[in-house]
N, C-alpha and C positions, 0 to 999 in steps of 0.2 A: 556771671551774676544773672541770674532771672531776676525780672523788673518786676515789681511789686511797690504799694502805695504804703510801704513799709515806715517812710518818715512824716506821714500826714497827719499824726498827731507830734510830732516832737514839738511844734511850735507852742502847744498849749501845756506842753510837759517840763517850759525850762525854766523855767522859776529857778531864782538861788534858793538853793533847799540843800542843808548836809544832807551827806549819801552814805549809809553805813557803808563799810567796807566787809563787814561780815555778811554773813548770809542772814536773811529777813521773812518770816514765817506770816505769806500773806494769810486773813482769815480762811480762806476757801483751799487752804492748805498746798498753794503752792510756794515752794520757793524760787527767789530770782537772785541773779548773780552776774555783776559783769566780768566778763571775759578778763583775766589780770596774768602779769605775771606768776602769782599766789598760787593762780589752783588751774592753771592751765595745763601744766604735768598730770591732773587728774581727770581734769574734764575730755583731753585732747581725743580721747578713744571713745569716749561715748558721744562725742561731736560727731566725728566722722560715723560712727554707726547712727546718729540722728539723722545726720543731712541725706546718709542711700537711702531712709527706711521715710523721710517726708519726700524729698525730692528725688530719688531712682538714682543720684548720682555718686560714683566714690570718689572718694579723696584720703588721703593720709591724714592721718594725724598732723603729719610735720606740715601741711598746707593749714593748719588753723592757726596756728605760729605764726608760722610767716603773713600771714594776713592781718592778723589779729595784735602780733606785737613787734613785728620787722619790720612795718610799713616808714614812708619816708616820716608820716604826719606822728611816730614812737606812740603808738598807742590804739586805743579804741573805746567805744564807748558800746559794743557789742554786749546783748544781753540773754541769758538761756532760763529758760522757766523750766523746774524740777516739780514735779510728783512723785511720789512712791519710789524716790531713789533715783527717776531715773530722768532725760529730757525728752521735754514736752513740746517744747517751743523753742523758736531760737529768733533774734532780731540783729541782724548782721550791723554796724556801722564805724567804717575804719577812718581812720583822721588820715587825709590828704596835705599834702603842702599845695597852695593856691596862691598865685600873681596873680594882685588885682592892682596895674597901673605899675605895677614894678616892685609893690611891695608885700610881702609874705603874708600869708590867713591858713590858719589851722582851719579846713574843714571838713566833713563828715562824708563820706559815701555811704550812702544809705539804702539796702535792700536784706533780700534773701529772709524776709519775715516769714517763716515755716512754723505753722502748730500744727501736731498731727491730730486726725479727724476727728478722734475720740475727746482731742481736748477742744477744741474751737468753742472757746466759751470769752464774751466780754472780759472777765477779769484777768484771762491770762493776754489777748491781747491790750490789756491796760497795760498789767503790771510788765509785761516786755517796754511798751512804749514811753512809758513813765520811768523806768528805772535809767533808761535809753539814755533820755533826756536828762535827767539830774545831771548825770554824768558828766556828758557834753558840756552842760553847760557851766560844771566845774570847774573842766580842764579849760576854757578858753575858748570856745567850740566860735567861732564867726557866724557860719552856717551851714545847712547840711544842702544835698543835692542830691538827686536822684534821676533814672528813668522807668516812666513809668505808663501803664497801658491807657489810651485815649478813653477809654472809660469812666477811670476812675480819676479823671481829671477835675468834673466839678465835685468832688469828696473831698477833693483835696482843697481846693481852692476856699471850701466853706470851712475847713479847719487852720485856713492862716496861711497854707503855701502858696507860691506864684508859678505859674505856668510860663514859659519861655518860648512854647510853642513846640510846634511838630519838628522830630529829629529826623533829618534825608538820611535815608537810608538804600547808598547804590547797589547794585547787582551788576558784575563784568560776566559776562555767558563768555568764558573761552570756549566751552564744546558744548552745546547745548547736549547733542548726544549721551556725553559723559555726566550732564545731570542728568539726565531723565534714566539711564544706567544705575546713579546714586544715590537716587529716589525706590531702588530696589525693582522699578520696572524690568519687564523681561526684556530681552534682547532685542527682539522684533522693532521694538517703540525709538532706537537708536533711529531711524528712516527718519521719524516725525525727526526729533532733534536736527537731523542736516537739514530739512526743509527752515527748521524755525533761524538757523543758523546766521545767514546772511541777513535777518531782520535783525536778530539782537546780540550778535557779536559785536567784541569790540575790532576798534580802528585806530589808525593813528599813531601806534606805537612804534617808534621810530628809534634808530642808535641815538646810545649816548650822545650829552652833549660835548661839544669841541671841549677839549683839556680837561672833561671828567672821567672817570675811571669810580664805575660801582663794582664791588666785590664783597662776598660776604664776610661776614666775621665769625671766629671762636674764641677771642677774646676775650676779656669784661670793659666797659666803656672806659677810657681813660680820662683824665684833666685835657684835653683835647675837645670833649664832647660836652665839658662845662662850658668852653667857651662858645661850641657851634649854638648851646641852649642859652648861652647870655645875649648873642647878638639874634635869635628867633624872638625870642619872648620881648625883645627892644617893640616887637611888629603886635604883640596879643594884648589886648586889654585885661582877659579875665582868661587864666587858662591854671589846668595843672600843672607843675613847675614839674618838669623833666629835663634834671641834670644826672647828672652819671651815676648818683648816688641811686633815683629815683628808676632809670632805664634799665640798670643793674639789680635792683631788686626786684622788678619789674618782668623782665623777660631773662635775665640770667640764673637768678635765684630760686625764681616760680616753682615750687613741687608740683610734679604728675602733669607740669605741662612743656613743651619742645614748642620755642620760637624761631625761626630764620630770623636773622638779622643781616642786612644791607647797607653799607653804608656808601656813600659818593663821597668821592677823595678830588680834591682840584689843589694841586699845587702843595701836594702832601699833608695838605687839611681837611678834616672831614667838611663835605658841604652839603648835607644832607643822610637821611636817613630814613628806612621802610623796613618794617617789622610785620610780621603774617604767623601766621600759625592754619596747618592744615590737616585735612581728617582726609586720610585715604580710602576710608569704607565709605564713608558719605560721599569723595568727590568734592571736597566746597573746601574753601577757605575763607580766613578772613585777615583783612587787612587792617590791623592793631594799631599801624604809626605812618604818618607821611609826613615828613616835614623839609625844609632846604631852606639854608642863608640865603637872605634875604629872597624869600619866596620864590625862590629862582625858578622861571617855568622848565628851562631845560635842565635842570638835577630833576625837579620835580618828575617830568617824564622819562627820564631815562630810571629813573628809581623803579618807578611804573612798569616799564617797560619789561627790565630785567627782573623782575619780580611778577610777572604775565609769564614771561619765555619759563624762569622755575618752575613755576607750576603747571604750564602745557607739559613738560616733561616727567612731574611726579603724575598724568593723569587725572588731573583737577579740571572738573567742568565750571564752577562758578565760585570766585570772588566777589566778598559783600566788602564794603566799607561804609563809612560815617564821619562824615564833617560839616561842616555848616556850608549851607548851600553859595552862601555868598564867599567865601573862603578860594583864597586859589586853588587848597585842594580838590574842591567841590566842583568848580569851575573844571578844572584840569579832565576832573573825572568823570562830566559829562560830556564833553570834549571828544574823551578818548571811546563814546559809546558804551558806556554806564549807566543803564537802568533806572530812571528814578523811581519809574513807579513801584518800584520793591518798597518806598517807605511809608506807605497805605498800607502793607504786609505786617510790618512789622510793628505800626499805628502807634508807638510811644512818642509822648512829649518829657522835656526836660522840667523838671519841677526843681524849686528852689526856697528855701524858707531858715529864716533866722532873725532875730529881732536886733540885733550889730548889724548896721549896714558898713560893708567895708570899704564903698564907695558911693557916690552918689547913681554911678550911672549904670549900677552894677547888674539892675535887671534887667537892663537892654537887650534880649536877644542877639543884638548882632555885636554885644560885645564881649560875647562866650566864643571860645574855640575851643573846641572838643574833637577828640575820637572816638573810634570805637575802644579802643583800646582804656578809655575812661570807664568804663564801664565793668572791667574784669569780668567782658562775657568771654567764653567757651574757651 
């Protein structure tokens, strides 16, 4: 997902208002339409030819499905603006399942706001934003969430959203070399990388902990992986609810994209788990899931660990991750010589906006836990 200020008008868009279900002939001749089981067998091919021909990027058909209406949250409140037959626009927002204190909130993910250039006109980013919102707040929507670039921060905040503040975003240099190789630099610039090496490599990564055993999987998560996410989430205030059903659609399901999954086994129960996904033309990876019963530091690093050692071996020079700073993973991960300053790079805050508060202390900052992997980037 590219970050975009995609849901900073939903707040001023949710009014209860019926929502036709048919298509709606705005005056300036476009039409809009949320994404549904109905007309998603027709739209599915001209989505993926929208999102290469706005964003450079492919995707399947069978990825607007699975996002749009496989998700854990059964639904979405995604919206496409048509002209002349064809799409114009699109406003991405998929329903999440959300612990907040223990108890379940349908809410929204919300980016990928794309109008192509010829269209960029006010009415069409309305009528996406508006139609967005009905919807949402139709279905029961609690709130939406996003990330999004430190620019567009006070836009947002003067249309009704909260800021949460700046997302840490680490950087692991396993080979500096092999980024600066990734980066498409010529061969020569490999020198600089071993110089820069011992400043910003990581450390610390050490064997497994005593009586753990990490190895990966090809399986799909079992009722095993319900209970390791009943007894984490005991530890989260406000988080995405990642049980089997959720990790399974997640990183097993995903079209057009190949996850490693890890899991730590103590005592023939999983105690943890680390998910990545990596690009061998670029060299980089990114680090999707960290988690261990009861925070455990040594699952935690040995997860780490052998998920460092994978990727020295596929030729990956750098490893990103995302977690709240105050978080053990966070901790852990600056620990092990992980980078912070990468999160001035990549300068997104987490926004949040809904007129349901699903708890009192829900806006707290430090009582979100997030990954990267929230974010269904890359």
């Amino acid at each position: 997902m590219r970050c975009t200020a995609a849901f900073l008008i939903l707040h001023a868009a949710t009014r209860r208002t019926r929502l036709e279900d048919c298509m709606r002939e705005a005056p300036d001749g476009y039409q809009f339409h949320i994404v549904s089981e109905v007309n998603l067998g027709r739209f599915a091919e001209m989505i993926a030819g929208f999102h290469l021909q706005a964003r450079g990027e492919r995707r399947s058909p069978s990825y607007w499905r699975w996002c749009s209406l496989e998700n854990p949250g059964q639904g979405c409140a995604s919206a496409l603006a048509l002209r002349g037959g064809r799409i114009v626009g699109m406003l991405g927002n998929m329903y999440m399942l959300f612990s907040v204190r223990g108890l379940r909130h349908r809410a929204g993910l919300i980016g990928d706001l794309s109008v192509l250039e010829s269209e960029r006109s006010w009415a069409c980013y309305r009528g996406l934003l508006s139609e967005s919102g009905r919807r949402a707040a139709r279905d029961g929507v609690s709130f939406g969430y996003g990330f999004v670039y430190r620019p567009l921060v006070e836009m947002n905040r003067r249309l009704g959203a909260e800021s949460l503040g700046r997302v840490p975003v680490y950087a692991g240099f396993i080979s500096a070399p092999d980024v600066l190789l990734g980066r498409g630099l010529p061969g020569w610039t490999a020198s600089a990388g071993a110089l820069m090496q011992p400043f910003v490599g990581l450390r610390g990564l050490g064997p497994a902990a005593e009586g753990v055993e990490v190895r990966g999987m090809t399986e799909p998560f079992g009722p095993a992986f319900d209970d390791l996410w009943t007894a984490v989430e005991a530890h989260r205030t406000v988080t995405v609810v990642r049980d089997a059903a959720y990790l399974n659609w997640r990183y097993v399901r995903c079209p057009d994209r190949n996850y490693v999954r890890l899991a730590a086994w103590r005592g023939g129960q999983p105690a943890g788990l680390a998910v990545y996904r990596a690009s061998a033309r670029r060299r980089v990876a990114y680090l999707q899931e960290l988690f261990a019963l009861d925070d455990d530091a040594g699952v935690l690093l040995a997860l780490l660990g052998r998920t460092v050692q994978a990727l020295r071996q596929e030729g990956i020079g750098l490893v990103t991750a995302s977690f709240p700073s105050r978080s053990p993973e966070g901790r852990m991960l600056r620990g092990a010589g992980f980078q912070a300053w990468t999160t001035r790079l990549w300068n997104l805050e987490l926004i949040v906006v809904g007129e349901r508060q699903p708890d009192a202390g829900w806006l707290d900052a430090a009582a979100w836990h997030y990954s990267l992997g929230d974010w269904l980037t890359h």
